[in-house]
Each structure stands twice: as C-alpha cells, then as structure tokens.
KETI-758480 format. One line per field, with one value per atom (N, C-alpha, C): residue number from 1; residue in one letter; y, x, z. Coordinates in nm, 2 decimals. Layout:
<fidrens>
seq	(NUM:...)
type	(A:...)
v	(Y:...)
u	(X:...)
w	(Z:...)
</fidrens>
This chain:
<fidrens>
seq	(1:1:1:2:2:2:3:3:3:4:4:4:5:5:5:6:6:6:7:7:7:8:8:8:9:9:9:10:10:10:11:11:11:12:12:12:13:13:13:14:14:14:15:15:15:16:16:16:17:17:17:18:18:18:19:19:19:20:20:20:21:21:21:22:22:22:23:23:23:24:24:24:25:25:25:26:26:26:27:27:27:28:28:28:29:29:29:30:30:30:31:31:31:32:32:32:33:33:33:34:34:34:35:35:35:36:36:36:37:37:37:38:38:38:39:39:39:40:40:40:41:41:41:42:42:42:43:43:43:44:44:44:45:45:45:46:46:46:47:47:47:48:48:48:49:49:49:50:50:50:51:51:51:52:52:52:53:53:53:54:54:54:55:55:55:56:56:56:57:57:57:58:58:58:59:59:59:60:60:60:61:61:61:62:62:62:63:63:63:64:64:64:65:65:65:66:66:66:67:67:67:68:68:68:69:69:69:70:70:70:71:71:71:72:72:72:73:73:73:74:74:74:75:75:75:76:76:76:77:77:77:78:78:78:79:79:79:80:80:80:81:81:81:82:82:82:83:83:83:84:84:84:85:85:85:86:86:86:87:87:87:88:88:88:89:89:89:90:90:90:91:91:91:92:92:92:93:93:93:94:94:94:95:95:95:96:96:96:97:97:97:98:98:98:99:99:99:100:100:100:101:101:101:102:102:102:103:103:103:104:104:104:105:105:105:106:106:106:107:107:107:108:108:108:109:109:109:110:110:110:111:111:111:112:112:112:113:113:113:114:114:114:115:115:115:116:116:116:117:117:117:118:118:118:119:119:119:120:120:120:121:121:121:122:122:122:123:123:123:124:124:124:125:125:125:126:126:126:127:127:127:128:128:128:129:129:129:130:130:130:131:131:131:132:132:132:133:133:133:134:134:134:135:135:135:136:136:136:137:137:137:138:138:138:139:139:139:140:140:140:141:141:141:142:142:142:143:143:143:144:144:144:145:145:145:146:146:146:147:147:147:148:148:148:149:149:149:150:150:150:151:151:151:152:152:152:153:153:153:154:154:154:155:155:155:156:156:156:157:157:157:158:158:158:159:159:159:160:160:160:161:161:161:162:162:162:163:163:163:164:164:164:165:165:165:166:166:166:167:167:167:168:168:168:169:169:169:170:170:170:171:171:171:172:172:172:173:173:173:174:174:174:175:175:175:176:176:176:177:177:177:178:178:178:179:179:179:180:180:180:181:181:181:182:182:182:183:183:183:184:184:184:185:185:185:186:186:186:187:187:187:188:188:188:189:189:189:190:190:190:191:191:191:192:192:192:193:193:193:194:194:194:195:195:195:196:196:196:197:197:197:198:198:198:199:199:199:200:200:200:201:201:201:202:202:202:203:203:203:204:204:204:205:205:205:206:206:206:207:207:207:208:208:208:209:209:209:210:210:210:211:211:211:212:212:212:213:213:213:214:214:214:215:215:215:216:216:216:217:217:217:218:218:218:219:219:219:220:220:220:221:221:221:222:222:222:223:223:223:224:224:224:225:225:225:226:226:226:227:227:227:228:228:228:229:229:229:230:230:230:231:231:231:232:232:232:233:233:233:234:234:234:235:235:235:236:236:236:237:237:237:238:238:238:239:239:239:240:240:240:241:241:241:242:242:242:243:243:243:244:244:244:245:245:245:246:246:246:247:247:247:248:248:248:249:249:249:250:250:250:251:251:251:252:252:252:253:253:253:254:254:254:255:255:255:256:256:256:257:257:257:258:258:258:259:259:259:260:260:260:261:261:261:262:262:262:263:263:263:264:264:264:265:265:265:266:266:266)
type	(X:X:X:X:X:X:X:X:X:X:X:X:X:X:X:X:X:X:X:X:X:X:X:X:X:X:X:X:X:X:X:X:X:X:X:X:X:X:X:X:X:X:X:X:X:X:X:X:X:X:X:X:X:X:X:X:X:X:X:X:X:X:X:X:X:X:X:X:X:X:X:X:X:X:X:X:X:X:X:X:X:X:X:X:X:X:X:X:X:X:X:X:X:X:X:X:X:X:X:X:X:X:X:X:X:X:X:X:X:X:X:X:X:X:X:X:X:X:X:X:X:X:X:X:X:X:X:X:X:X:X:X:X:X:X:X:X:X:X:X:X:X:X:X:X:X:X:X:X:X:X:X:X:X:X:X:X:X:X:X:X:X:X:X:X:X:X:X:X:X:X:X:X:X:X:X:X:X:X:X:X:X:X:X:X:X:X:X:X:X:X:X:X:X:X:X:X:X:X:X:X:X:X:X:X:X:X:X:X:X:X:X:X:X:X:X:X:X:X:X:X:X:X:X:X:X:X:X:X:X:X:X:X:X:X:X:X:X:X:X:X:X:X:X:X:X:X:X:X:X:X:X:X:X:X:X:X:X:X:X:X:X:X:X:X:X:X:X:X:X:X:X:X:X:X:X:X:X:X:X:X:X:X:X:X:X:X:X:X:X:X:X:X:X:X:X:X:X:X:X:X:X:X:X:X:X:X:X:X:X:X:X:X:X:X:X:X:X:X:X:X:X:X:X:X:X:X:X:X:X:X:X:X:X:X:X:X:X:X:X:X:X:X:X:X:X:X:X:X:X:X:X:X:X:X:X:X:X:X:X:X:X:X:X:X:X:X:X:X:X:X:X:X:X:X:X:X:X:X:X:X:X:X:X:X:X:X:X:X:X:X:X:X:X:X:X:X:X:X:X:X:X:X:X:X:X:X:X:X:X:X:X:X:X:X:X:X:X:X:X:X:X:X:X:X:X:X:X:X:X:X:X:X:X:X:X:X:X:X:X:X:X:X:X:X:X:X:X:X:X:X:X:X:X:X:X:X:X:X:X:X:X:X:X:X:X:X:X:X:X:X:X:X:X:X:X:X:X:X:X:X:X:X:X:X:X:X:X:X:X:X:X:X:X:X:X:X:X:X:X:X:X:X:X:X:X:X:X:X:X:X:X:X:X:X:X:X:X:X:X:X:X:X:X:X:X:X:X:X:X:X:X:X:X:X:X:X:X:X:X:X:X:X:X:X:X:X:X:X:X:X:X:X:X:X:X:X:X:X:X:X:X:X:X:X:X:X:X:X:X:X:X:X:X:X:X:X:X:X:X:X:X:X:X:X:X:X:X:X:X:X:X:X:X:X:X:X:X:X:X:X:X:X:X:X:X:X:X:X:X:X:X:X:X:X:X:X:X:X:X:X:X:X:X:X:X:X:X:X:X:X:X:X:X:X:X:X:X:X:X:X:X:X:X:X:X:X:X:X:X:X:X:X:X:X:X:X:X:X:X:X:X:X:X:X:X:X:X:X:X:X:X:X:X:X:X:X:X:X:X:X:X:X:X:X:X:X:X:X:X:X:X:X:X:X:X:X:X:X:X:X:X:X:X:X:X:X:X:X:X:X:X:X:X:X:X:X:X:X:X:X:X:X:X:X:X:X:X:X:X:X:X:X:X:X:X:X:X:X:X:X:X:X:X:X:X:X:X:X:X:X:X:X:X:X:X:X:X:X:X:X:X:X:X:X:X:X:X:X:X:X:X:X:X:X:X:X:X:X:X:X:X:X:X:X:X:X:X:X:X:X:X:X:X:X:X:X:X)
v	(7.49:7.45:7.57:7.72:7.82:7.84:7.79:7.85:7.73:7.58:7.52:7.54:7.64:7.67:7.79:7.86:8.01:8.00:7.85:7.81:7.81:7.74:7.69:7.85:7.83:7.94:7.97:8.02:8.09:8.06:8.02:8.00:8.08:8.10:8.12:7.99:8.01:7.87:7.91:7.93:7.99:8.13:8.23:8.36:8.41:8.32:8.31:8.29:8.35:8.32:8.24:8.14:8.01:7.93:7.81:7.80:7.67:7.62:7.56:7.40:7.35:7.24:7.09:7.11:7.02:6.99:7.11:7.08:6.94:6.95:6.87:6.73:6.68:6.56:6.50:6.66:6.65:6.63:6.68:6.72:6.59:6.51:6.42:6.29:6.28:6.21:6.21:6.34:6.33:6.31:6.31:6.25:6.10:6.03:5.92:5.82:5.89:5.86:5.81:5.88:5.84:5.75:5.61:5.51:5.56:5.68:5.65:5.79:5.85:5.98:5.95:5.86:5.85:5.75:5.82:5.71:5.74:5.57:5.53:5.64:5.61:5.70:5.65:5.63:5.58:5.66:5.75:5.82:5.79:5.83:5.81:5.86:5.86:5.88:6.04:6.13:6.32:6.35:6.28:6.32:6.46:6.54:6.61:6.64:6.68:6.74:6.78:6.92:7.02:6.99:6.88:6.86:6.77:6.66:6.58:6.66:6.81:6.86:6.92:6.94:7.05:6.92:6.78:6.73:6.66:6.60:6.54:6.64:6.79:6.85:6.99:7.01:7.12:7.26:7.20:7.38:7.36:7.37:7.35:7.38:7.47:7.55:7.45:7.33:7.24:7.09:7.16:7.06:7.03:7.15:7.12:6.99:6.97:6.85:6.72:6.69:6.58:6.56:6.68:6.69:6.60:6.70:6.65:6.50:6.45:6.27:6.20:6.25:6.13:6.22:6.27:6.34:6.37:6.42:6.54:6.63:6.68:6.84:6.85:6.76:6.79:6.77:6.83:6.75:6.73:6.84:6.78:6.68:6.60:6.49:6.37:6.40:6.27:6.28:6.31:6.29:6.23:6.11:6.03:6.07:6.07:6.15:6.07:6.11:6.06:5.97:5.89:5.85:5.96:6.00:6.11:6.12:6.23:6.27:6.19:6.10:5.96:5.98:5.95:5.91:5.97:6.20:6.26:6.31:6.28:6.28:6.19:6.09:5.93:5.98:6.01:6.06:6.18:6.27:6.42:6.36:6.30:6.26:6.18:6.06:5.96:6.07:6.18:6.21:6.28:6.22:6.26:6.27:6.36:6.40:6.48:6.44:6.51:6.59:6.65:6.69:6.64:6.67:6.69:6.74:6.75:6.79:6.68:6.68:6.65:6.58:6.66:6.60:6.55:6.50:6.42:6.29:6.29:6.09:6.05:5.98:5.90:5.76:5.79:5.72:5.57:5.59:5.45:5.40:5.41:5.29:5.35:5.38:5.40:5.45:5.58:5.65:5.74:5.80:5.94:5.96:6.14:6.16:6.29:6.27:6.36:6.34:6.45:6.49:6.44:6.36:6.26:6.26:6.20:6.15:6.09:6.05:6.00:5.86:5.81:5.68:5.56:5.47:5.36:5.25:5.11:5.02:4.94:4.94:4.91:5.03:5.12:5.26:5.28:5.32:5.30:5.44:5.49:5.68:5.63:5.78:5.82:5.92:5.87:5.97:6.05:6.20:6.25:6.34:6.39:6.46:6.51:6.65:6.65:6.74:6.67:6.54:6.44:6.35:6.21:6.16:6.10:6.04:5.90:5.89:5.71:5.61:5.51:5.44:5.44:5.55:5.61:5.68:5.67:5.74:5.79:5.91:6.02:5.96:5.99:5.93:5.81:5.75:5.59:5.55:5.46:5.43:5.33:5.37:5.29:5.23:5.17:5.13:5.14:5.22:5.31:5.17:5.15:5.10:5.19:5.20:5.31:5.22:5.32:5.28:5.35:5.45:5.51:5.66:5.75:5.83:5.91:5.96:6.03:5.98:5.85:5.78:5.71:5.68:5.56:5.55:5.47:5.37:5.35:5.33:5.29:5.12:5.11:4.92:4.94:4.85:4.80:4.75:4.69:4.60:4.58:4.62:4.57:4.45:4.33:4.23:4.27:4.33:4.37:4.48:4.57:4.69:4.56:4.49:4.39:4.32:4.30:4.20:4.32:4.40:4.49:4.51:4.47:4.50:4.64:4.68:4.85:4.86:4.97:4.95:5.04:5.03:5.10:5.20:5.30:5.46:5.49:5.52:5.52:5.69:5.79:5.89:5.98:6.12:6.18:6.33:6.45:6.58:6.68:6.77:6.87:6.93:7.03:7.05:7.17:7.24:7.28:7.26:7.11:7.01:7.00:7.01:6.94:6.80:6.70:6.57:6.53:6.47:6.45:6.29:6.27:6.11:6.14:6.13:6.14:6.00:5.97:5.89:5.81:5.74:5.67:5.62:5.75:5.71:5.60:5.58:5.47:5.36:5.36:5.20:5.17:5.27:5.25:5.21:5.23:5.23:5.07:5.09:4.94:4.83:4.83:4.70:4.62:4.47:4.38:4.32:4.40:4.34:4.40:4.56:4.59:4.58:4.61:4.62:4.74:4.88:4.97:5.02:4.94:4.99:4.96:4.82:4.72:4.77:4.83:4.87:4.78:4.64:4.57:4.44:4.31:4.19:4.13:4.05:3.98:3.80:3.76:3.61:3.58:3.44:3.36:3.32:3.24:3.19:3.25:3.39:3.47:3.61:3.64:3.81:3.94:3.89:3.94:4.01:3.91:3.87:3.95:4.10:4.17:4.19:4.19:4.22:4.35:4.49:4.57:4.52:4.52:4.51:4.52:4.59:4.57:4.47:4.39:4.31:4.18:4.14:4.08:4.14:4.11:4.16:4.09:4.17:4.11:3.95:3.92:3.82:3.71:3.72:3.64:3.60:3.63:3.67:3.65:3.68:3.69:3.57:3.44:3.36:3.27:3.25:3.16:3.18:3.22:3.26:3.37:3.48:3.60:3.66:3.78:3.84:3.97:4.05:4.19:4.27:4.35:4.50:4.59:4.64:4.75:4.89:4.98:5.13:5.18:5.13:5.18:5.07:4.94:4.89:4.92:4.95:5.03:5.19:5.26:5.35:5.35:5.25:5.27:5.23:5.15:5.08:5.16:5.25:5.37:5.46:5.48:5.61:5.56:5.41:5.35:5.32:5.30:5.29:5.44:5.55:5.68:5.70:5.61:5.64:5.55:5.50:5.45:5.57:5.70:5.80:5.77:5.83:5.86:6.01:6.01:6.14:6.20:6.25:6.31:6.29:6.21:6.20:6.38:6.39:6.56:6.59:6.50:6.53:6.57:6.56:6.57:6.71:6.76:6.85:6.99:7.03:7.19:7.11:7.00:6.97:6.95:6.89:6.89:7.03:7.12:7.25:7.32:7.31:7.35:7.31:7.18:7.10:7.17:7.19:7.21:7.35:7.45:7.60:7.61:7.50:7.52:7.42:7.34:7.25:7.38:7.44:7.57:7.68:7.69:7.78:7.93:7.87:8.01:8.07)
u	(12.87:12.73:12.66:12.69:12.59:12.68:12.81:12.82:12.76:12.74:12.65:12.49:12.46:12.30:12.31:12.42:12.43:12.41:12.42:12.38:12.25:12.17:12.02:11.96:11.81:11.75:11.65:11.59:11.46:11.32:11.24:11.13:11.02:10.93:10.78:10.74:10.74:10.67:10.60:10.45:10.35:10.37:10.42:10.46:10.61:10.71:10.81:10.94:11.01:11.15:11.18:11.20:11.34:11.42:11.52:11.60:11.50:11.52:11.47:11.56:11.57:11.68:11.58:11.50:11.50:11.57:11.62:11.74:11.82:11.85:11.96:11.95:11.81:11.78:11.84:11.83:11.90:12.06:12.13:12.20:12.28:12.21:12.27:12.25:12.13:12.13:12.22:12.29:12.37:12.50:12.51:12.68:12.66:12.55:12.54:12.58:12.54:12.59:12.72:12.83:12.97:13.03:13.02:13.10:13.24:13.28:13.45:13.44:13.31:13.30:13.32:13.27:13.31:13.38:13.44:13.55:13.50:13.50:13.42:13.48:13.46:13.55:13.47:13.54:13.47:13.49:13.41:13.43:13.43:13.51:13.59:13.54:13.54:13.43:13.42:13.53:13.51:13.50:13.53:13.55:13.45:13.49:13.33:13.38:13.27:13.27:13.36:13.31:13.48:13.57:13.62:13.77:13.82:13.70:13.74:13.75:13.68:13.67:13.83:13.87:13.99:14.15:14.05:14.21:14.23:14.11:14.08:14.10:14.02:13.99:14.08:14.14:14.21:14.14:14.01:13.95:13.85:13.78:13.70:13.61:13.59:13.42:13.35:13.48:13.42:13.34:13.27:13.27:13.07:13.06:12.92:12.92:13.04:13.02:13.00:13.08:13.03:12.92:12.87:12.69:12.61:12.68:12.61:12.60:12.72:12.74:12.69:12.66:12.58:12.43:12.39:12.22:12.19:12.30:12.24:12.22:12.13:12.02:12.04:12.04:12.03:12.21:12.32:12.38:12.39:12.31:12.29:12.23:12.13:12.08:12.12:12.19:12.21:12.41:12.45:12.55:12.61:12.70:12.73:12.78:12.69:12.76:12.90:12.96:13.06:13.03:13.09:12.99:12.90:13.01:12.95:12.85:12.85:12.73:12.56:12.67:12.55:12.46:12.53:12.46:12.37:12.43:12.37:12.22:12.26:12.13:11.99:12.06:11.97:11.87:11.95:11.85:11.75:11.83:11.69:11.66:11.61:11.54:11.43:11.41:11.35:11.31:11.32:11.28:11.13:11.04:10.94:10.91:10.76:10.72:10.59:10.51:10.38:10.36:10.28:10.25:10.11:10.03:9.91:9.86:9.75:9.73:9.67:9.62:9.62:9.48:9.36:9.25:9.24:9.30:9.30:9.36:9.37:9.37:9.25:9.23:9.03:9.10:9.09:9.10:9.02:8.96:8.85:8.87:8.90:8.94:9.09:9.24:9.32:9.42:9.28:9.31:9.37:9.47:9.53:9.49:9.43:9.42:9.49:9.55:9.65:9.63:9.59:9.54:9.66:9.64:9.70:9.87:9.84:9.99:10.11:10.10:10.20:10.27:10.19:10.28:10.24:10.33:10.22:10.26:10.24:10.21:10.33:10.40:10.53:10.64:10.58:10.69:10.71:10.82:10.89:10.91:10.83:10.85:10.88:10.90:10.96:10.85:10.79:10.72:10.80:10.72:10.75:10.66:10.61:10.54:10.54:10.46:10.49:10.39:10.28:10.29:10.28:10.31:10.32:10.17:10.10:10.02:9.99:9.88:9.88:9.89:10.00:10.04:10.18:10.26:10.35:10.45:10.61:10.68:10.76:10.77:10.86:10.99:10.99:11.16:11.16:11.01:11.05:11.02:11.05:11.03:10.91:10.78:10.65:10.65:10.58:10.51:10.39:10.40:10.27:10.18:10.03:9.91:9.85:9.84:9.76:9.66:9.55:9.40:9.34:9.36:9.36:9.43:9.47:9.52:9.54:9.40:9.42:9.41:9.41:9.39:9.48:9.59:9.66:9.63:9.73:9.76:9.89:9.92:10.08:10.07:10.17:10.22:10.35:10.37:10.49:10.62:10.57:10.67:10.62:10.70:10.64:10.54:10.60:10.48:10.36:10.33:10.24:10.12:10.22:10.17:10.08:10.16:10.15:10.03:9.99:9.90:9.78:9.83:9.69:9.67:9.76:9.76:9.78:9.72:9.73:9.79:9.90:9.87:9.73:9.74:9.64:9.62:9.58:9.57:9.51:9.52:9.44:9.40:9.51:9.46:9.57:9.46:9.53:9.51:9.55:9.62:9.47:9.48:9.42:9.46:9.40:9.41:9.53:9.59:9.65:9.80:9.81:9.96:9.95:10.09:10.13:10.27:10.20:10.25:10.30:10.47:10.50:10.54:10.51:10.59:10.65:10.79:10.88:10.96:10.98:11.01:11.17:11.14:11.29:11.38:11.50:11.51:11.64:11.70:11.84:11.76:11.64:11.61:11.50:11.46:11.36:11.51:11.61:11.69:11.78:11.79:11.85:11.77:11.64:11.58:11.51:11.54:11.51:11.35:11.30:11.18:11.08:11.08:10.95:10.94:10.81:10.78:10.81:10.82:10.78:10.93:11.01:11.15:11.18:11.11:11.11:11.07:11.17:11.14:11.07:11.16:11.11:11.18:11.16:11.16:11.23:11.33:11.39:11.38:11.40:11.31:11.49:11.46:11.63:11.63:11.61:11.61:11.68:11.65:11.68:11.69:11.78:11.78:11.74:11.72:11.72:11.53:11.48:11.30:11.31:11.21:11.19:11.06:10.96:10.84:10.85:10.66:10.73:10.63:10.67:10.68:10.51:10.45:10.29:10.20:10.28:10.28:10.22:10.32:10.30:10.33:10.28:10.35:10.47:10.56:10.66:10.70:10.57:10.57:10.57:10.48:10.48:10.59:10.71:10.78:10.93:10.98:11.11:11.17:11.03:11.14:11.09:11.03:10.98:11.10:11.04:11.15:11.19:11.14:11.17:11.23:11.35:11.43:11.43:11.39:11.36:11.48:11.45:11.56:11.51:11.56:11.53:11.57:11.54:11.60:11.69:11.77:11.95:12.04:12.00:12.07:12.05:11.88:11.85:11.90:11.93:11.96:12.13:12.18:12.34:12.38:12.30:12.37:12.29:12.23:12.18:12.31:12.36:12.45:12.55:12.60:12.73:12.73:12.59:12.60:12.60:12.57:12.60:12.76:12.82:12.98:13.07:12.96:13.04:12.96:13.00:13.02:13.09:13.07:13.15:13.18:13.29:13.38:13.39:13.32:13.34:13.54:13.57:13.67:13.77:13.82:13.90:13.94:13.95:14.02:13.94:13.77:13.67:13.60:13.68:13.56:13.56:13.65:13.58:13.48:13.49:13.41:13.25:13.27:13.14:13.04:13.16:13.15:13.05:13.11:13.09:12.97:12.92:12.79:12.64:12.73:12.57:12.54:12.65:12.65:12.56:12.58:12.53:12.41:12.36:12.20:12.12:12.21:12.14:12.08:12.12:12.15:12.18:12.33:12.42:12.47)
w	(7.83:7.79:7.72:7.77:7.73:7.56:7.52:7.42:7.30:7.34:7.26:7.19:7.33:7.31:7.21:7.21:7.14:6.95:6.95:6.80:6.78:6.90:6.85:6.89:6.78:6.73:6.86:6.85:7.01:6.90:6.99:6.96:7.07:7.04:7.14:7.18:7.35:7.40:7.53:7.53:7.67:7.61:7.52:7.54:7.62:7.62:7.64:7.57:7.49:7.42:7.49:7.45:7.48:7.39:7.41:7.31:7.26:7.13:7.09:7.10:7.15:7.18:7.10:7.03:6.95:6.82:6.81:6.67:6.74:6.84:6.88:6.84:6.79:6.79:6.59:6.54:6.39:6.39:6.47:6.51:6.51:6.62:6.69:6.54:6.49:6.36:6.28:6.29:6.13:6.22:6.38:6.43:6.44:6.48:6.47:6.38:6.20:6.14:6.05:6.14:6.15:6.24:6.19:6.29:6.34:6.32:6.35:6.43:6.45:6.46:6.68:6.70:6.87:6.93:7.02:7.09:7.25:7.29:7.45:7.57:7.62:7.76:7.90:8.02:8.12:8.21:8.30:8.38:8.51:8.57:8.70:8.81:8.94:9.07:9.06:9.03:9.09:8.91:8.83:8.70:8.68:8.62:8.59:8.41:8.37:8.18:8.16:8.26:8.20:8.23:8.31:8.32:8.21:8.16:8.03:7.89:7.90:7.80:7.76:7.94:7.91:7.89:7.91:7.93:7.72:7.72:7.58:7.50:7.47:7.38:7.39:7.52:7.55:7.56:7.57:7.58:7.65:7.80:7.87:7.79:7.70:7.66:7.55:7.52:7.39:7.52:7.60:7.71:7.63:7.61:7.49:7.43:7.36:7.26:7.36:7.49:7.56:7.58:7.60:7.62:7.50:7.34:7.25:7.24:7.23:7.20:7.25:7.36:7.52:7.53:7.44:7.50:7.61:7.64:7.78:7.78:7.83:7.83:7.99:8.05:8.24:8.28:8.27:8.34:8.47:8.59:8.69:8.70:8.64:8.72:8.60:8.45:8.37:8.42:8.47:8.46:8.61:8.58:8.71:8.81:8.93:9.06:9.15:9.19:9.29:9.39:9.47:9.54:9.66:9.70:9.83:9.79:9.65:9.61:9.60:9.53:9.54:9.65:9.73:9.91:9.93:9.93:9.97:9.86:9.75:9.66:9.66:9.66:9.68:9.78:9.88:10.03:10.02:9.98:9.96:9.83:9.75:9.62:9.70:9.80:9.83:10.00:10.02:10.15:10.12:10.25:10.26:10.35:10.42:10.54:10.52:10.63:10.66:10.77:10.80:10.93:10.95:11.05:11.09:11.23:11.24:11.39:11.43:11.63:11.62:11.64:11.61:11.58:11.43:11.37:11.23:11.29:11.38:11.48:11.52:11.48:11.52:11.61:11.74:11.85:11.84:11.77:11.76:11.65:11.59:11.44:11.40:11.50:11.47:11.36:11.32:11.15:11.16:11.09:11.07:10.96:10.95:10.80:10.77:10.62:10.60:10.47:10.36:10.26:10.16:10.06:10.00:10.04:10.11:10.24:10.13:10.03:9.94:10.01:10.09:10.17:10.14:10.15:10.08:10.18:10.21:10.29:10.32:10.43:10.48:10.46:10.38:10.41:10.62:10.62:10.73:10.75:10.83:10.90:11.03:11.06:11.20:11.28:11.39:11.48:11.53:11.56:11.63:11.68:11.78:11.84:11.99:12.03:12.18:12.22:12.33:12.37:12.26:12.30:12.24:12.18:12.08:12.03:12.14:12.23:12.30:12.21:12.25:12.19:12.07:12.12:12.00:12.09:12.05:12.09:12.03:12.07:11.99:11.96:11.83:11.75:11.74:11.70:11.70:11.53:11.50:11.32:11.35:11.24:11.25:11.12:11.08:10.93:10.89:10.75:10.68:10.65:10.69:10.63:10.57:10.43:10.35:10.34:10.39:10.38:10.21:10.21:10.09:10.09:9.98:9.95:10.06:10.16:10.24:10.39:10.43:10.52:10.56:10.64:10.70:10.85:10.87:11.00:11.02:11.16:11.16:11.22:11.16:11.24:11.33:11.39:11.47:11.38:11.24:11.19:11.05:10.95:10.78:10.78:10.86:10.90:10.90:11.01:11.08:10.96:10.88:10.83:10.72:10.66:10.51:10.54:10.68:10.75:10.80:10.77:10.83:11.00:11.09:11.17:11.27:11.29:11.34:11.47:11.54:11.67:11.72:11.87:11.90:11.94:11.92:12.00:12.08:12.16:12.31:12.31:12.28:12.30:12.22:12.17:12.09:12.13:12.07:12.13:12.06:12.11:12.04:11.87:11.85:11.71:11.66:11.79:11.81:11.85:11.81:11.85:11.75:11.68:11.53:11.58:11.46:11.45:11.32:11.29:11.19:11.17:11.05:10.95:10.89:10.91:10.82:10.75:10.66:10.55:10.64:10.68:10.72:10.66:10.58:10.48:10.51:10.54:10.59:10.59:10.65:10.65:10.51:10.40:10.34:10.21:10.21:10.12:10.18:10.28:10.31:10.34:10.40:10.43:10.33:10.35:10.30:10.30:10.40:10.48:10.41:10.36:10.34:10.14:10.11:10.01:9.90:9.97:9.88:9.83:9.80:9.78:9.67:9.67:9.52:9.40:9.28:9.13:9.05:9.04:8.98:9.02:8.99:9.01:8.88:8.89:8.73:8.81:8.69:8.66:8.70:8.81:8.87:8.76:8.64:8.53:8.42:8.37:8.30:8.35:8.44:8.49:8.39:8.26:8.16:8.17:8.19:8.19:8.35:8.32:8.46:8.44:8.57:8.56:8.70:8.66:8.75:8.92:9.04:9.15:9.16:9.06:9.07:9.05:8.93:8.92:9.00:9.09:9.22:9.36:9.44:9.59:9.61:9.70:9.70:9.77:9.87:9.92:9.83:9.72:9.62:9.55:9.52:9.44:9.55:9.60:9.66:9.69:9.75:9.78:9.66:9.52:9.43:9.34:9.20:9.06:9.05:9.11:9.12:9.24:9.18:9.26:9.30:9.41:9.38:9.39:9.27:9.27:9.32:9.44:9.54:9.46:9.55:9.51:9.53:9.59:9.63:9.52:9.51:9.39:9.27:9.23:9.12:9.08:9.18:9.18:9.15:9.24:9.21:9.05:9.01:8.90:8.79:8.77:8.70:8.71:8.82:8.81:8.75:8.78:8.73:8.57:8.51:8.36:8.32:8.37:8.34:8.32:8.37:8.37:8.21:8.14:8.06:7.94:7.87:7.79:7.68:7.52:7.40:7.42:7.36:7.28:7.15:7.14:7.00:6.92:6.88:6.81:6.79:6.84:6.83:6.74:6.64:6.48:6.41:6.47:6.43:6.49:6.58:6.65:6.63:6.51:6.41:6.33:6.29:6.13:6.24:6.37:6.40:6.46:6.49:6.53:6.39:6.26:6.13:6.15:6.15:6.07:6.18:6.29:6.40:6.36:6.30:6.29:6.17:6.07:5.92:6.01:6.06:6.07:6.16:6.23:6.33:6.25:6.05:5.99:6.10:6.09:6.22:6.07)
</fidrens>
C-alpha cells in the first residue's frame, strides 16, 4: 500500500503535509475506461490483498493495485472480514455503555439521567451495580425508554419499554456508588422483538422498494407489507458483497503502473 501512495504528490491540509489521494479519483477514471482492463475475482473467508497480490501478480507489493480497482483507501474496514472476524468486529462496533451515580436516579418518577446517553427505546442493556438500584438486579438485561437525549427509564421487556411502561424504583444509592448500562450486545444483534436494530424495511411485494426504519415503527410494518432488515443481516450481507472484487488484468499492470506515474506527474 505505502509504495502506491509514494506516487501521489503532498499537499497542505490544517498546516499539515499529507498525501493528496484525490488524484486517485483521475486515476481510477482513466482505468475504468478499459472494458478488458478487469477481471472479477471472489474472495474467500481468510483471503487477504497481499496474498491475492502475491498469488495473481507474483509480487505482494503490486497489492496497491487491488486497492486501486475496487476504491479502497480503508482496507481495514472496506475489505471483507473472515467470519471470526466478522463476529468479533460486529460486537466492539455496536458496543456501548454509561455509567452514573447514584443520585442521577429520581425515585419518584423512575428517571435516570446520563448526559446524552446515546440509547434509544427497546435497546436492551445490562445492569449492574453494588449495592443494587430498588427494583433492579445486578447482571440482569432491562430495556432503554428514552425520554430524551439525557433522560431514560428502564422496562422489563421491549413490550413494555415500546408501551412506556417503567419499572419501579423504590430506592437508590448515594452519589458516591457508580451504576452501569451496558448495550446487550448478543441480544441487540439477534432479537426479533425490539426495534432499534432495524436499518431499514423492504416492501414483500418488491424487496427491491426499501423504506428507512424512521419511517414507520416497526410495529407498523413487520407483520403488514413490510419486512425488517436488522443489523446482523445488514451487516453480514455488506461484508459478503465486499467479497465479490476486480483485478487489474496482469498483462496490464506495468502499463497501469506507467499511466498513474505519468497522471501523478512522477
């Protein structure tokens, strides 16, 4: 990768030399232009660049050009993970958590406040605290009621959270106890029940026709014309269309070597 960048020129950006990786967009214009210039390639669960560079092209360092043909600038996050990987990325990407103390619990109208909490209504955390919050037990999975940005509530059950139902708090800790919500992520990635997982919704009629999840609530929508796509199927079938990649043609790859050195004026 570092010997692709050694073409493009440095520019000032904030008061900073960096590389200018907008040529790439000329770049890639004038390879697009050659119907014969790429051939498909499907990459395989451990595959990585440089192994297709070194088996296709015979030289790991021409692993640049795969970058070029497929417009990747990230290949950590544009290039198709494994599944392991999958798993373990999906989960630290979607993980979240607050703390609080515990006078930010208002015993009488059942509020936690926690300075824009990022949670939204049937998100599924996990208590934990010690002592215990009345009405709450340590290690148990609740459901977020966002009252607003800095305000929630917990539920018993997505039902419950969707319905506005609060449980009840009888009693809460000094200010000196810290209390956490953490993002449940196993069940916010596999359940069917809550809302906030849902990307978008496609029409039973035409899966083609998607509308996004703001649209309607999902109660509206799941059991009528519309079907919701969650975040673990939207997410898997993202990484699996990352797996179908072009090749720069090899009979081609001094002439394309040439053209980026003369558009870079190298």
């Amino acid at each position: 990768m570092a010997k692709y960048f050694r073409y493009f020129p440095k520019i000032e950006y904030n008061g900073v030399s960096v590389t200018d990786i907008t040529r790439r967009v000329k770049v890639a214009e004038k390879l697009q232009a050659d119907p014969y210039l790429f051939l498909p390639y499907t990459v395989t669960n451990d595959d990585r660049a440089e192994d297709i560079a070194q088996l296709y092209y015979g030289d790991v360092n021409k692993v640049w050009m795969i970058y070029l043909a497929n417009n990747i600038i990230d290949p950590y996050t544009q290039w198709p993970l494994s599944n392991e990987k999958f798993e373990s990325t999906i989960r630290k990407k979607y993980a979240h958590s607050i703390s609080f103390a515990g006078d930010k619990v208002n015993v009488s109208s059942n509020r936690i406040t926690s300075t824009a909490h990022g949670f939204k209504t049937t998100d599924p955390v996990i208590y934990t605290g010690s002592p215990v919050i009345g009405g709450l037990a340590n290690n148990t999975t609740y459901y977020i009621i966002r009252v607003n940005s800095n305000i929630i509530k917990l539920a018993t059950s997505a039902t419950n959270a969707r319905n506005g139902t609060a449980i009840n708090i009888t009693t809460t800790t000094n200010s000196t106890i810290t209390h956490s919500l953490a993002l449940n992520v196993d069940t916010f990635l596999s359940s069917t029940l809550i809302d906030t997982n849902v990307v978008y919704c496609t029409k039973n009629a035409d899966p083609t026709i998607k509308i996004s999840y703001d649209t309607y609530r999902l109660g509206d929508v799941v059991t009528g014309e519309w079907t919701p796509v969650r975040v673990y199927e939207y997410e898997s079938q993202e990484n699996e269309n990352r797996r179908t990649i072009f090749l720069i043609n090899a009979d081609y790859a001094q002439r394309v070597e040439k053209d980026l050195k003369s558009l870079m004026n190298v």
